[in-house]
N, C-alpha and C positions, 0 to 999 in steps of 0.2 A: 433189526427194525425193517419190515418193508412196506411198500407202499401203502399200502392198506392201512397201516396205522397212523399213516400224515394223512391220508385222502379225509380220514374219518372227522377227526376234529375241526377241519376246515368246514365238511358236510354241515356239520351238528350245527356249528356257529354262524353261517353265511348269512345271516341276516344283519347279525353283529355286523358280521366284517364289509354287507353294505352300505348299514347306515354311519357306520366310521370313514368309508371312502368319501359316499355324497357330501359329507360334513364336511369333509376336508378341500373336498374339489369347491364346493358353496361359499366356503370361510375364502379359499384364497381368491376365488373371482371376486366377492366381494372388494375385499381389500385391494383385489387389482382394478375396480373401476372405482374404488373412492378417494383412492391415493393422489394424491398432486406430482405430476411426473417434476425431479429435480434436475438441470442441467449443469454442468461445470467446466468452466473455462480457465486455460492458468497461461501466465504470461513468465518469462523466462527473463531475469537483471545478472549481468556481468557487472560486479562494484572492479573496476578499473584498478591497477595499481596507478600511484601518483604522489608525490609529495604536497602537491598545491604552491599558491603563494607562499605560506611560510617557510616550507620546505626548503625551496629555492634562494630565498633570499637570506633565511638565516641558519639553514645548512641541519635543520632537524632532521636526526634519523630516520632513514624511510621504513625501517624494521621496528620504531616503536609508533609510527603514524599507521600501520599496516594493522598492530597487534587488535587492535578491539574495530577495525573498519567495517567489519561485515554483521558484526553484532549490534553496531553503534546504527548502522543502515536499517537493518530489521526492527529495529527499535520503532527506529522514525516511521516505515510503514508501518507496524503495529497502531500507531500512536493516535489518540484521538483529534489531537491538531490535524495531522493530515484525512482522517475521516472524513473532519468537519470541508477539508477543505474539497473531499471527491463530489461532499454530498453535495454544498453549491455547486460545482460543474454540471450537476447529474441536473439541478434548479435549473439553473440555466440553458442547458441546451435545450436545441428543436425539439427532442422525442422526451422529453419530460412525462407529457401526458401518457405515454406508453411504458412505462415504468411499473414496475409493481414493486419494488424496491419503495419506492416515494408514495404510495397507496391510491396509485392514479391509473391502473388498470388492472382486469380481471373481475372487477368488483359485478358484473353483469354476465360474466360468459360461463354458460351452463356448462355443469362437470359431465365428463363421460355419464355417468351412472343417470344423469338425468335426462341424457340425449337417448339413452336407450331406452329409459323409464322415464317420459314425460310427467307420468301420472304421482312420481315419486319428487317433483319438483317443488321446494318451500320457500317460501316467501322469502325475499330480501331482507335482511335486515339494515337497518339506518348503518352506514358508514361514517365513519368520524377518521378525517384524514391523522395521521400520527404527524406529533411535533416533532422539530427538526432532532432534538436531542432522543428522540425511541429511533428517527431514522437513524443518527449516527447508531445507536449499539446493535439495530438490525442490520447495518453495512459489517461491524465489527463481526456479530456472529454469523454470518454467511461469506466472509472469506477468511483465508489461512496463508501465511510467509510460513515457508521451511527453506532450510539451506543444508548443507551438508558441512560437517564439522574440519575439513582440511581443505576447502573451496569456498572460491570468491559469486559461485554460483548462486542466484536469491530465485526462489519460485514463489509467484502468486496465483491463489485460485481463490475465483470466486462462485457460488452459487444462485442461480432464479432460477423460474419456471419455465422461460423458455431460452433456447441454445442462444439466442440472439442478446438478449440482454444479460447474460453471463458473461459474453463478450465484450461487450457495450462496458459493462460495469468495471472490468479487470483494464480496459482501455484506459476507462477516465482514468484509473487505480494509479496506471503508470503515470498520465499525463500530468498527474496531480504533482508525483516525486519526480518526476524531470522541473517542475515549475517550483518547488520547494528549491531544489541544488541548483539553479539556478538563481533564485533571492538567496541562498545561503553564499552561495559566490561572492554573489554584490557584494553582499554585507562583508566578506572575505577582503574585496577590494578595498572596498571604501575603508576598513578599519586600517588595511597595510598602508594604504596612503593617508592618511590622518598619522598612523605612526611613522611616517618617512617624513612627512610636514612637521610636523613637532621636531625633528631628531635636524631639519635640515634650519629652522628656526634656531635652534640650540649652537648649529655650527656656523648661522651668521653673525650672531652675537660672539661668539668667540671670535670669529674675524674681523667683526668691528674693534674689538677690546684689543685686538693684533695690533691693525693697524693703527690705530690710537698709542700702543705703547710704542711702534716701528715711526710713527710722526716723533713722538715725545723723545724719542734715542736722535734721529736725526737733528733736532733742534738743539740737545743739550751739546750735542759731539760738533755741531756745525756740518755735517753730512749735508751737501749738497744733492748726492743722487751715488744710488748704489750699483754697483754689475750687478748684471741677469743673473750671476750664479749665485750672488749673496741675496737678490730677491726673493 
């Protein structure tokens, strides 16, 4: 084969092979000024070793408190409870209105394609803010929990339009699950002391019924008063 017989079919076809190039250079400018650019931020949870209250007090293994702790943590971020509870934070703060998560910005700001092409510019259509429950499952499907399977290592990431509020959003993410383990605690304490209150209830009753039988021995016997070591 030499040259001359590649040169030839290239020759013969070049018109082919420019309207296959233009098409292709046209298709991806296109798609590249109609695209919505995506930004992604991920945040980084070390789940602690620890027994906790129970642990401590009533001596449960920390090898079977350990075994599902990081699956058991992923859960709870997964979970819609805690969505719910990013997306009021996300209600409540200052920059709410700057949000596109929550359907409160973007809605006016011209795409690339239209800032180059004015003339290409279409009418707004009626906006209809989404109710709290499409924001939850639009919170759930723009972020991702992975961990790695022999590590206490948790990653979150989450996705918007712009770098700023990918951040924003994976921030609230965390502050939401420090404010969860943190009422989960309470709730940790309050129930160990309710059961330490009951348990010490139980053991003053047994010491009244004590002393009550240690009165009834002293009066049958005529015991006036006992030594310290028979007390």
């Amino acid at each position: 084969i030499n040259l001359r017989e590649i040169i030839w079919p290239l020759r013969r076809s070049w018109g082919l092979i420019l309207i296959s190039f233009f098409s292709v250079v046209l298709t991806v400018t296109f798609l590249t000024l109609t695209s919505k650019p995506v930004y992604e931020a991920s945040a980084i949870l070390s789940i602690r070793e620890g027994q906790g209250l129970q642990g401590d007090l009533f001596g449960v293994p920390n090898a079977l408190l350990q075994k599902y702790r990081v699956k058991n943590e992923v859960a709870v971020l997964k979970s819609r409870k805690l969505a719910a509870s990013v997306i009021r934070k996300l209600e409540e703060s200052t920059y709410k209105d700057s949000l596109s998560i929550l359907g409160n910005s973007l809605q006016n700001t011209p795409s690339l394609r239209e800032k180059i092409f004015p003339f290409l510019k279409k009418k707004k259509k009626a906006f209809n803010k989404p109710s709290f429950q499409e924001v939850i499952e639009k919170f759930r499907g723009q972020t991702k929990v992975s961990y790695g399977r022999d590590t206490d290592i948790i990653e979150l990431k989450g996705r918007a339009p712009t770098p700023w509020e990918a951040a924003y959003i994976v921030n609230t993410w965390v502050s939401a699950y420090q404010d969860y383990n943190l009422s989960d605690t309470r709730g940790e304490v309050v129930q160990t002391k309710n059961f330490l209150k009951a348990k010490l209830q139980e053991v003053e009753k047994k010491l009244t019924v004590s002393e009550e039988r240690l009165a009834e021995y002293k009066k049958q016997k005529k015991v006036v008063s006992l030594s310290t070591e028979t007390e």
